[in-house]
C-alpha positions as YAML, in Angstrom:
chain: A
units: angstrom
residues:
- id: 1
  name: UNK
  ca: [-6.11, 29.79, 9.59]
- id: 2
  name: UNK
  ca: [-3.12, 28.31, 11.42]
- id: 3
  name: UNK
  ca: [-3.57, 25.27, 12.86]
- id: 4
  name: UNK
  ca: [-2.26, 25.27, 16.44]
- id: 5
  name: UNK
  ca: [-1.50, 22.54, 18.89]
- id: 6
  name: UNK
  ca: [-4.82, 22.97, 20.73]
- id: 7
  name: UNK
  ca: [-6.84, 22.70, 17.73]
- id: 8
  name: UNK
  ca: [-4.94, 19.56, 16.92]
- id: 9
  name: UNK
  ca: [-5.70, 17.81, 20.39]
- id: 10
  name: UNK
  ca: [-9.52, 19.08, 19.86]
- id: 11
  name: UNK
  ca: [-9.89, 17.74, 16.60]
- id: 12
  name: UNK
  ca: [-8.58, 14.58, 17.71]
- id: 13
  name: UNK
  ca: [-10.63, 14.42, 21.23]
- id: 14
  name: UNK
  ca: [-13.84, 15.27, 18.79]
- id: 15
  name: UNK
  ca: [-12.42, 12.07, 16.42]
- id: 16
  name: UNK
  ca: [-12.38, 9.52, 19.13]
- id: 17
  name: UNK
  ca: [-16.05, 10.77, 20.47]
- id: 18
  name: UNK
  ca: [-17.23, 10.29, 17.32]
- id: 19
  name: UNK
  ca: [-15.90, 6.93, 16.64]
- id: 20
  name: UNK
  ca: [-17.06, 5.46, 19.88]
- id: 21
  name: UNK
  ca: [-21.02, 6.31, 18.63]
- id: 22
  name: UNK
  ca: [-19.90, 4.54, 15.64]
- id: 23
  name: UNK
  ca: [-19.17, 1.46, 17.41]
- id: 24
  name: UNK
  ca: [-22.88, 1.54, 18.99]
- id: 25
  name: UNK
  ca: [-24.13, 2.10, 15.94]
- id: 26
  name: UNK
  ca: [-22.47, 0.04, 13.39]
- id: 27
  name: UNK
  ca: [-24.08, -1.93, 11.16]
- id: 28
  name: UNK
  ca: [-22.59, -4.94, 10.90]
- id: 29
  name: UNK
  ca: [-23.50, -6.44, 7.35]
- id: 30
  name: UNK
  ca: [-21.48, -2.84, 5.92]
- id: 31
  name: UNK
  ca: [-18.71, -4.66, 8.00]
- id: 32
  name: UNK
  ca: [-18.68, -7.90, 7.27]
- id: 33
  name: UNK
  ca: [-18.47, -6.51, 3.93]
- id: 34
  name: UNK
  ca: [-15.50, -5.24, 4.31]
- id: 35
  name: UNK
  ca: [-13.82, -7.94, 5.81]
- id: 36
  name: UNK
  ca: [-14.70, -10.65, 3.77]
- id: 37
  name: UNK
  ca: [-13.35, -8.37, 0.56]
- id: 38
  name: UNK
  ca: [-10.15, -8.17, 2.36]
- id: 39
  name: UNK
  ca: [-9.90, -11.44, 3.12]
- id: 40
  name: UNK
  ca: [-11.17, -12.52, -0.31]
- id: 41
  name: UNK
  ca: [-8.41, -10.35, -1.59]
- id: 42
  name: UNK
  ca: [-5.25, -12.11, 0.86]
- id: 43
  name: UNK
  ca: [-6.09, -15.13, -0.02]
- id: 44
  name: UNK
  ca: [-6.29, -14.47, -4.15]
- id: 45
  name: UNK
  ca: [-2.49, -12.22, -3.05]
- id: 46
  name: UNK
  ca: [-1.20, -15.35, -1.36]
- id: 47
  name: UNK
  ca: [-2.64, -17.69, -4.05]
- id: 48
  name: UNK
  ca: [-0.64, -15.43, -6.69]
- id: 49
  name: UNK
  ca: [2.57, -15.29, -4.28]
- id: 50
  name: UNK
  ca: [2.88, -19.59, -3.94]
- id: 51
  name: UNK
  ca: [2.03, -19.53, -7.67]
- id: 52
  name: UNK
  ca: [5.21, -17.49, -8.88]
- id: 53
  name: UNK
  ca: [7.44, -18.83, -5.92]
- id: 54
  name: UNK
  ca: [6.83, -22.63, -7.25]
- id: 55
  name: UNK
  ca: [9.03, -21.67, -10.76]
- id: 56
  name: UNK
  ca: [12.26, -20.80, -9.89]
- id: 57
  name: UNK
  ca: [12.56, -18.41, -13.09]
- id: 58
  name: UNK
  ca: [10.84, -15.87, -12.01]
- id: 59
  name: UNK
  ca: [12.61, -15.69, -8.45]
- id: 60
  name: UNK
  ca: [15.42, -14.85, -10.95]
- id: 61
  name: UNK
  ca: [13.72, -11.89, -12.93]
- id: 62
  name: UNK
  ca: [13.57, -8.72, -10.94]
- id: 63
  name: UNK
  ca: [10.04, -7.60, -12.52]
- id: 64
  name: UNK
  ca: [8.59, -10.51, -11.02]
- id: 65
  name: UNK
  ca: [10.75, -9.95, -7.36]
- id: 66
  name: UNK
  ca: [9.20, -6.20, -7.54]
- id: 67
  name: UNK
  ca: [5.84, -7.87, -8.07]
- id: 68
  name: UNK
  ca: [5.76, -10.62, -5.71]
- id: 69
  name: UNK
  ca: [7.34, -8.01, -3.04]
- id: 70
  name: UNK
  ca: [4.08, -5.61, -3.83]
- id: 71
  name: UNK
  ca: [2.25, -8.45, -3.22]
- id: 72
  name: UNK
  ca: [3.37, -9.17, -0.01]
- id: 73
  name: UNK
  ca: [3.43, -5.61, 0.67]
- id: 74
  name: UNK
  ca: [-0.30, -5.23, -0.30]
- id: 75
  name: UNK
  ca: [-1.25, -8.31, 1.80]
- id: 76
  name: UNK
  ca: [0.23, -7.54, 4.54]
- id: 77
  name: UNK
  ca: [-1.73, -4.07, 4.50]
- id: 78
  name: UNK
  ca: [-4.55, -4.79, 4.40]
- id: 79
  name: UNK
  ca: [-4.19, -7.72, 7.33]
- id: 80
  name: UNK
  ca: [-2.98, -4.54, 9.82]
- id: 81
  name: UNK
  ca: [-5.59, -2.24, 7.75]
- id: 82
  name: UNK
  ca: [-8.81, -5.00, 9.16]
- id: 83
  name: UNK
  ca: [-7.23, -5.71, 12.10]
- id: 84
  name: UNK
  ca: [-6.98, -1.95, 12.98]
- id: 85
  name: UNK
  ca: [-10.84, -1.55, 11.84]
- id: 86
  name: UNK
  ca: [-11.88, -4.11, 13.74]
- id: 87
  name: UNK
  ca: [-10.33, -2.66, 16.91]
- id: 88
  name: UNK
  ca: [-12.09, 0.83, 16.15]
- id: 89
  name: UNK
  ca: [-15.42, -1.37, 16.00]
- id: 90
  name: UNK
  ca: [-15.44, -2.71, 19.14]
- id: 91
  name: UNK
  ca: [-13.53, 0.24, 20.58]
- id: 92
  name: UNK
  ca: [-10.83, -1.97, 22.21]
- id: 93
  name: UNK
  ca: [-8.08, -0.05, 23.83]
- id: 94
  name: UNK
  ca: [-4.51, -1.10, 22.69]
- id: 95
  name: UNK
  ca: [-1.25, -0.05, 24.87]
- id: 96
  name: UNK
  ca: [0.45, 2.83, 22.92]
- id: 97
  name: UNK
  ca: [3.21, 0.83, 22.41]
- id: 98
  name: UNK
  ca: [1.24, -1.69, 20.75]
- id: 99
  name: UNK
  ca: [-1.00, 0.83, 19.04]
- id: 100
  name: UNK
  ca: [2.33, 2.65, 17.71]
- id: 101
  name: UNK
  ca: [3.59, -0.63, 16.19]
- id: 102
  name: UNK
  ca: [-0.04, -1.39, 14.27]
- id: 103
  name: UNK
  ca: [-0.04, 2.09, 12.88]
- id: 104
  name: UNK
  ca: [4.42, 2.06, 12.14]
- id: 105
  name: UNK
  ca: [3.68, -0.90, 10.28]
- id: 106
  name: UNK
  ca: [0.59, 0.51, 8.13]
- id: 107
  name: UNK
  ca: [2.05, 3.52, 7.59]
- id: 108
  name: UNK
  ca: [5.04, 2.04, 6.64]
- id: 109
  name: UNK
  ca: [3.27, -0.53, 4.10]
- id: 110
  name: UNK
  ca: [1.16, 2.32, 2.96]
- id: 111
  name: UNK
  ca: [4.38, 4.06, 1.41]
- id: 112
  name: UNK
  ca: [6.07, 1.24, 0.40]
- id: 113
  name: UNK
  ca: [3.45, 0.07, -2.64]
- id: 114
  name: UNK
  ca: [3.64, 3.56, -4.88]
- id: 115
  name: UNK
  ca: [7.55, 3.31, -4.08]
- id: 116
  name: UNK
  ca: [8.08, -0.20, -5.45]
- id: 117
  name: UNK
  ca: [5.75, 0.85, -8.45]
- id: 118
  name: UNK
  ca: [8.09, 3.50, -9.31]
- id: 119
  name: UNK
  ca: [10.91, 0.90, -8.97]
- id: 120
  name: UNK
  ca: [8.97, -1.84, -11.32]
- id: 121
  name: UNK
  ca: [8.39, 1.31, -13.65]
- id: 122
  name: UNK
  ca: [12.27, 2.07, -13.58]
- id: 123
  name: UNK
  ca: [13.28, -1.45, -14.41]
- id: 124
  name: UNK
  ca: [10.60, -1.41, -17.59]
- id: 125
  name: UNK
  ca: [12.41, 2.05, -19.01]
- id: 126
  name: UNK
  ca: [15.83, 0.07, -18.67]
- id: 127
  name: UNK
  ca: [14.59, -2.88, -20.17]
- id: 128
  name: UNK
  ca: [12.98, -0.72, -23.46]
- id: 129
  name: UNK
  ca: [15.46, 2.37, -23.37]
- id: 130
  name: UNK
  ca: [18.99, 0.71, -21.85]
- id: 131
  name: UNK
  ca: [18.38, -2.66, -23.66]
- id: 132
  name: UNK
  ca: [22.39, -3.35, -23.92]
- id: 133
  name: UNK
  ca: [22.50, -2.58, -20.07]
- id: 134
  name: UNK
  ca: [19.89, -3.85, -18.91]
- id: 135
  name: UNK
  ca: [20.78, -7.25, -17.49]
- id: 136
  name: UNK
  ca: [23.39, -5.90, -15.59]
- id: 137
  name: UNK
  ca: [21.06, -2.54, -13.82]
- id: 138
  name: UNK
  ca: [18.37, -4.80, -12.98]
- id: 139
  name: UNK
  ca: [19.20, -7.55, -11.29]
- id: 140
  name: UNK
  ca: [17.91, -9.77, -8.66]
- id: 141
  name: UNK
  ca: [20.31, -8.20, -6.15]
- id: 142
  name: UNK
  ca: [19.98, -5.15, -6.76]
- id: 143
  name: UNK
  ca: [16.15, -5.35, -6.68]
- id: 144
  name: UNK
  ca: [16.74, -6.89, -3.38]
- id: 145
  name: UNK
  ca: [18.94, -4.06, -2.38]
- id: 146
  name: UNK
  ca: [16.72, -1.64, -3.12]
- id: 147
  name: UNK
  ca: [13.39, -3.23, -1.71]
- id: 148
  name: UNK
  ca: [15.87, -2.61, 1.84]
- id: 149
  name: UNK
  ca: [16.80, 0.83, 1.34]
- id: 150
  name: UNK
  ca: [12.54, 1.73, 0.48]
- id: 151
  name: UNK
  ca: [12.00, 0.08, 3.65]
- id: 152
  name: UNK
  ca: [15.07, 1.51, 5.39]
- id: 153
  name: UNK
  ca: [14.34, 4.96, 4.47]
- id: 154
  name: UNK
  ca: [10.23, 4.62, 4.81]
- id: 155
  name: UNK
  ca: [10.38, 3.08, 8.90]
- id: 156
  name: UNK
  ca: [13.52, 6.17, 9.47]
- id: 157
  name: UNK
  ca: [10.88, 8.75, 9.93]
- id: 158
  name: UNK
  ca: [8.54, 6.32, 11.71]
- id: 159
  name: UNK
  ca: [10.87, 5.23, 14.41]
- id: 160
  name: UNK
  ca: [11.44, 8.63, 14.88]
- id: 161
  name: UNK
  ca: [7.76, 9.21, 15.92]
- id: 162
  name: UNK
  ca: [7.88, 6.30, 18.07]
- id: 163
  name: UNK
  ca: [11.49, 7.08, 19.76]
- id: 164
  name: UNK
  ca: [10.00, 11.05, 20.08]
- id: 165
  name: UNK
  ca: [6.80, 9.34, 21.82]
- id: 166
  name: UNK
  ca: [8.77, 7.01, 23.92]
- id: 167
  name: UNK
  ca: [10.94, 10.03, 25.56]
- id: 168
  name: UNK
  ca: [8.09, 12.58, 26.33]
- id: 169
  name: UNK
  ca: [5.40, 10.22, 27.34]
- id: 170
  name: UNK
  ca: [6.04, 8.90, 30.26]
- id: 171
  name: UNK
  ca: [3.14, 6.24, 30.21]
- id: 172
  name: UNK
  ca: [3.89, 5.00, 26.66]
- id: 173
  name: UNK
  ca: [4.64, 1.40, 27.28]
- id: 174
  name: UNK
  ca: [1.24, 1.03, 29.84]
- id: 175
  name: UNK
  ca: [-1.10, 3.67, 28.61]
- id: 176
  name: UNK
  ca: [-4.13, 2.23, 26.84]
- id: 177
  name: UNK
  ca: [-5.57, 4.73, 24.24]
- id: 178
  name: UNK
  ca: [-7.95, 3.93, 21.15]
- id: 179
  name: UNK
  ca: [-5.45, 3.11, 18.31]
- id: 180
  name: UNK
  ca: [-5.71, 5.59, 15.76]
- id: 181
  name: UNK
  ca: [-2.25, 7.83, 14.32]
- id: 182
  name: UNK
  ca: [-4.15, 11.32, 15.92]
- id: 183
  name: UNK
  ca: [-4.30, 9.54, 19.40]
- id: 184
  name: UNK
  ca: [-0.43, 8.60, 19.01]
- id: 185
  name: UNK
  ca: [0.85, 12.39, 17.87]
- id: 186
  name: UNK
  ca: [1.51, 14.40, 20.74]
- id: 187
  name: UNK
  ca: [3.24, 17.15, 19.07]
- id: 188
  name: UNK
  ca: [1.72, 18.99, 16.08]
- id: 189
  name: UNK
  ca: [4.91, 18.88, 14.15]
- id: 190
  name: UNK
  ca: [4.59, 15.21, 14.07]
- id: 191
  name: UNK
  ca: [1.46, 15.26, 12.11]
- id: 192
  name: UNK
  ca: [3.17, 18.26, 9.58]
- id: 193
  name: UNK
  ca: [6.12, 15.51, 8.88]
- id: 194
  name: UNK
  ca: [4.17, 12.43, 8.48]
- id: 195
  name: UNK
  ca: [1.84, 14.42, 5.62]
- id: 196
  name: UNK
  ca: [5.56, 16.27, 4.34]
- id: 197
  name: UNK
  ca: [6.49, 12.36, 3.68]
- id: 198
  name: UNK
  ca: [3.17, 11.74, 2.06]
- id: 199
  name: UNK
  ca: [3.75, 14.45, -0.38]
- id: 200
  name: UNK
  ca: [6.85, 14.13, -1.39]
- id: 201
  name: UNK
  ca: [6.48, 10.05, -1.74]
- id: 202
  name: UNK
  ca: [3.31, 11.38, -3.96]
- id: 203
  name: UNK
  ca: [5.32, 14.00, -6.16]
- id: 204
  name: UNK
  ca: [8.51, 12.18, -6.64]
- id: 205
  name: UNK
  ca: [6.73, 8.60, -7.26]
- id: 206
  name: UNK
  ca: [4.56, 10.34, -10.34]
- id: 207
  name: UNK
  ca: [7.08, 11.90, -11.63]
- id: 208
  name: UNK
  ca: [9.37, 8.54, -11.92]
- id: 209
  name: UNK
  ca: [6.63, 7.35, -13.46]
- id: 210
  name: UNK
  ca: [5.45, 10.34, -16.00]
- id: 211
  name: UNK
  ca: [8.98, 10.04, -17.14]
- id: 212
  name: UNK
  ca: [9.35, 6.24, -17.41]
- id: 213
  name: UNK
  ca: [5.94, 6.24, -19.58]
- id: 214
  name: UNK
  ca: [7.10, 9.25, -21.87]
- id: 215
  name: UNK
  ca: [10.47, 7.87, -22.42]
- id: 216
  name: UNK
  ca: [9.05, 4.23, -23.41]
- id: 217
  name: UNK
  ca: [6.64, 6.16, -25.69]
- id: 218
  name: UNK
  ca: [9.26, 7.98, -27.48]
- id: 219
  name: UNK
  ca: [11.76, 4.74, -27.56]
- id: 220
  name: UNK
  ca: [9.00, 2.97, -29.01]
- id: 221
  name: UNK
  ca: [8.59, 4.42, -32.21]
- id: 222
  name: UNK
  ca: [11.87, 4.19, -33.12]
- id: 223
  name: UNK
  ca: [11.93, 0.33, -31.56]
- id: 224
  name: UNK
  ca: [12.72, -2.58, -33.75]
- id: 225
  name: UNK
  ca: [10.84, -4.84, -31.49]
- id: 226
  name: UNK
  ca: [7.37, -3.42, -31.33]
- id: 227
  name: UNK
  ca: [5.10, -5.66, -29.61]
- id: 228
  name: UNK
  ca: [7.59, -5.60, -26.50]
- id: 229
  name: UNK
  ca: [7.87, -1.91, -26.42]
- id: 230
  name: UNK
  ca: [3.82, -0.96, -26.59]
- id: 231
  name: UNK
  ca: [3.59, -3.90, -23.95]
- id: 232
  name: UNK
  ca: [6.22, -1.74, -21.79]
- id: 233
  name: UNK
  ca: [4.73, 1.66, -22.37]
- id: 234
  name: UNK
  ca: [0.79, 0.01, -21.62]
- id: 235
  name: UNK
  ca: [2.43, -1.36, -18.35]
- id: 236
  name: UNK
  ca: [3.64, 1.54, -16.87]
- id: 237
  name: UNK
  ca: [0.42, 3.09, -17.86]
- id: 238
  name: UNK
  ca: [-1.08, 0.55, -15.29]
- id: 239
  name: UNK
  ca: [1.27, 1.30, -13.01]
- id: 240
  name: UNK
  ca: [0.30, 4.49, -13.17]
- id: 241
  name: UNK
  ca: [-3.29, 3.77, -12.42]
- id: 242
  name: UNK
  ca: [-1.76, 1.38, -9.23]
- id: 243
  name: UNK
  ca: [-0.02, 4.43, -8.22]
- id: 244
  name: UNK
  ca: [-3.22, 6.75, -8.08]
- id: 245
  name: UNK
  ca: [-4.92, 3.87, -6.19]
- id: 246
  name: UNK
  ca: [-2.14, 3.35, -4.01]
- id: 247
  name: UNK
  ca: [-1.48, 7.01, -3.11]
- id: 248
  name: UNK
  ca: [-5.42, 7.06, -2.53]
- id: 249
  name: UNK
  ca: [-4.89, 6.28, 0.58]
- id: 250
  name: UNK
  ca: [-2.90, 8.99, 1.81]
- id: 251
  name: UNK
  ca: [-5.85, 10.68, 1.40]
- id: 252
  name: UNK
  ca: [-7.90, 8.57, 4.17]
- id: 253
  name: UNK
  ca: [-6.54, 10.30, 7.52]
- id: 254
  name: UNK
  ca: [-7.21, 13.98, 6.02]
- id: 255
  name: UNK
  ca: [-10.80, 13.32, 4.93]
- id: 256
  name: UNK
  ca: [-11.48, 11.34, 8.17]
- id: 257
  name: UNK
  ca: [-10.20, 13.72, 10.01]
- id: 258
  name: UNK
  ca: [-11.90, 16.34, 7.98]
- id: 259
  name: UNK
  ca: [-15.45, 14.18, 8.34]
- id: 260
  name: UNK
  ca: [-14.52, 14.27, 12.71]
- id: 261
  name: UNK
  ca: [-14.46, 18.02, 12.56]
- id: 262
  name: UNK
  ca: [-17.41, 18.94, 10.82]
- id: 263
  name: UNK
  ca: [-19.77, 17.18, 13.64]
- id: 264
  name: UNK
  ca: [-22.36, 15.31, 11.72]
- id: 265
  name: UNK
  ca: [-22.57, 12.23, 13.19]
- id: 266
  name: UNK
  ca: [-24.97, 10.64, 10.82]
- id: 267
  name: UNK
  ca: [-22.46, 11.49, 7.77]
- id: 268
  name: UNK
  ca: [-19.66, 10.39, 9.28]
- id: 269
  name: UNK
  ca: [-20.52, 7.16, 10.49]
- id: 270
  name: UNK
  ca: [-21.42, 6.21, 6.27]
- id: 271
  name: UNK
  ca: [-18.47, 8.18, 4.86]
- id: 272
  name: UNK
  ca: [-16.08, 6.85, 7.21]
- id: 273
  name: UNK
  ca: [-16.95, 3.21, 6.12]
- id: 274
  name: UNK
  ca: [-16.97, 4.29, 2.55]
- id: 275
  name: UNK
  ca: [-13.77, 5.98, 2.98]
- id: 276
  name: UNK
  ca: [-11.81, 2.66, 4.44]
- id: 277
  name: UNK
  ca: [-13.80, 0.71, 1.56]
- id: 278
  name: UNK
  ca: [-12.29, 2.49, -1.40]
- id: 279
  name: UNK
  ca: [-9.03, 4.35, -0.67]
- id: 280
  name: UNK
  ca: [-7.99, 1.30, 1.95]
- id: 281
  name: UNK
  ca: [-9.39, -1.94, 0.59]
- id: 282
  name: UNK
  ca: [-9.97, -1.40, -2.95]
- id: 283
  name: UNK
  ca: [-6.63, -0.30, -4.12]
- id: 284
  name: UNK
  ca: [-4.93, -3.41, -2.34]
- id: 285
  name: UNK
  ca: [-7.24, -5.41, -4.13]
- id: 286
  name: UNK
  ca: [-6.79, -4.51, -7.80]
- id: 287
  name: UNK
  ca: [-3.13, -5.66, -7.90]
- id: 288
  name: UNK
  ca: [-2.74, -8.66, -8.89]
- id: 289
  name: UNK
  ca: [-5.92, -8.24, -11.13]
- id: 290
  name: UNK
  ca: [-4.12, -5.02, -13.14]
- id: 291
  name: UNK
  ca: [-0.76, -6.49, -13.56]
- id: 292
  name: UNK
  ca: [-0.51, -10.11, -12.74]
- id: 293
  name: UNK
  ca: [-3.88, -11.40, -14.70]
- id: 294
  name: UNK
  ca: [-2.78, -9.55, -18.09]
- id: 295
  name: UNK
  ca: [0.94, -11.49, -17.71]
- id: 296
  name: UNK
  ca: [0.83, -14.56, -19.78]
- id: 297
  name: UNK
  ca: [3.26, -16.05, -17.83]
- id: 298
  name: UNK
  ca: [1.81, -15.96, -14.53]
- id: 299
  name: UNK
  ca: [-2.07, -15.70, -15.44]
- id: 300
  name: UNK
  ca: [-1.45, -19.67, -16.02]
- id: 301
  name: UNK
  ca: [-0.05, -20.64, -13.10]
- id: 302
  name: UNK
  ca: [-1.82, -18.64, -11.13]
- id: 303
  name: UNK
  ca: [-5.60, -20.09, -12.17]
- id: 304
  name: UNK
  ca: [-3.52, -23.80, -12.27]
- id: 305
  name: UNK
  ca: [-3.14, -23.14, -8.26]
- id: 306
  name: UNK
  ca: [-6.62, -20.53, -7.69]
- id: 307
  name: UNK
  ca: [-8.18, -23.88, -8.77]
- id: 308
  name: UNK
  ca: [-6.43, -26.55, -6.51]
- id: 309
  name: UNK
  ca: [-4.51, -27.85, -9.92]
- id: 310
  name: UNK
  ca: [-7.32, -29.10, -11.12]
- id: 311
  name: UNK
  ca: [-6.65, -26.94, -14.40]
- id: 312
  name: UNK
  ca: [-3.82, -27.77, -16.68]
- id: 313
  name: UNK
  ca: [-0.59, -25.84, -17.19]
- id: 314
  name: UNK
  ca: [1.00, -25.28, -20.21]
- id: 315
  name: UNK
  ca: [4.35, -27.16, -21.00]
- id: 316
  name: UNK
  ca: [6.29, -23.61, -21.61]
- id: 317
  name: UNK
  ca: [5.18, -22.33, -17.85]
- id: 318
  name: UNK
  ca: [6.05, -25.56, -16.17]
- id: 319
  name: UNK
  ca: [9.49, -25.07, -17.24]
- id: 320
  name: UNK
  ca: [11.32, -23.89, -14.69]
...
């Protein structure tokens, strides 16, 4: 069945109704929950980020740039991700113009985390297959470089949503509205693009990856240095498991949208928590615990500073 433009506006209407029963209904130990995980999981982020930034070295090495950025990136997330809960709980009513720049920004951040994994997973194929060239294609410039143009090329399509909104609706900038991305499309073709972007971030961000791994795999059995190359290939293994938890949550509007339409208010209420638990919170929370806990150069520094230096660093890691 086609989806028209009055289905669209009725699916969203039903959304909203739905949401506000929620918010006399919550429970609030599920969301305290859910906060304190998130904020739990900034702090251990930011912990991780102060760790790396004190040793100049790795501010040098573009693995650990990618990293911190996905760091940041993942922090930053799931900040707007609580901060846009929390506004659904209480059902406060934002401005659209300050509702569009909350959901711009998560969005954004949202698309950002598989495409920086695909660029850590490009640096670890030159680093195993282009060793020779390697030092001059990854670079700390260049990583900076292209950290802009994934953020240049992510917000193009989101500004376009916002400029689109600004120009048709004339009560953008004093309208309040509960802030969710439905209440903010006011043409259907909006909603086709933003889940067009979705899928092609999806299908061309696993198969950067697919290739990276095979390619490592294949370079490694003819390798001279072994232990470096099955330490490349298991890495962008994990980043493929970051990538299926990152592009997890492209999956949250559809099913909450799906849960909405179907009308059971009892269901939705549960899944909708249990939805923003694992596809939103969960996969932020895992990164620094999948790739930054298993890298003997950071793990160190990182517990020296998780436990206010109270635990001793090795003489090799303090160098900077």
């Amino acid at each position: 069945m086609a989806v028209t433009n009055e289905t669209f506006q009725e699916t969203s209407f039903i959304y909203e109704q739905m949401i506000i029963f929620e918010m006399n209904e919550r429970n609030m130990v599920k969301v305290a929950v859910a906060i304190l995980m998130a904020v739990c999981f900034i702090y251990i982020n930011c912990v991780m980020i102060v760790a790396m930034s004190s040793r100049i070295t790795f501010m040098k090495i573009p693995r650990y740039i990618l990293f911190t950025h996905l760091l940041l990136n993942d922090s930053m997330q799931l900040l707007v991700s609580c901060l846009m809960y929390v506004f659904a709980l209480v059902y406060l009513r934002l401005v659209k113009v300050v509702c569009g720049l909350f959901v711009m920004f998560g969005s954004g951040m949202s698309r950002v985390a598989p495409l920086n994994l695909a660029l850590m997973s490009l640096e670890r194929y030159a680093a195993i297959c282009l060793p020779l060239r390697h030092s001059d294609i990854a670079t700390p410039k260049r990583s900076g470089i292209a950290i802009a143009v994934i953020w240049l090329v992510i917000f193009i399509n989101l500004i376009i949503d916002m400029l689109y909104s600004t120009v048709k609706d004339p009560g953008f900038f004093v309208t309040p509205i509960f802030c969710t991305r439905q209440n903010l499309f006011i043409a259907l073709w909006q909603m086709q693009v933003f889940q067009g972007f979705n899928a092609f971030c999806f299908v061309a961000v696993s198969l950067i990856i697919i290739y990276t791994y095979i390619a490592i795999i294949v370079t490694a059995r003819s390798a001279s240095d072994k232990t470096k190359a099955s330490k490349a290939h298991k890495t962008v293994l994990l980043h493929l498991v970051q990538l299926g938890l990152s592009l997890s949550s492209f999956l949250y509007t559809p099913i909450e949208s799906a849960l909405a339409s179907v009308g059971s208010t009892t269901i939705f209420i549960d899944l909708r928590y249990l939805n923003f638990l694992f596809l939103i919170i969960l996969p932020r929370c895992l990164s620094p615990l999948i790739y930054g806990l298993r890298d003997d150069a950071v793990r160190p520094l990182f517990l020296h500073y998780l436990t206010c230096r109270t635990r001793k660093v090795k003489a090799a890691v303090m160098v900077q």
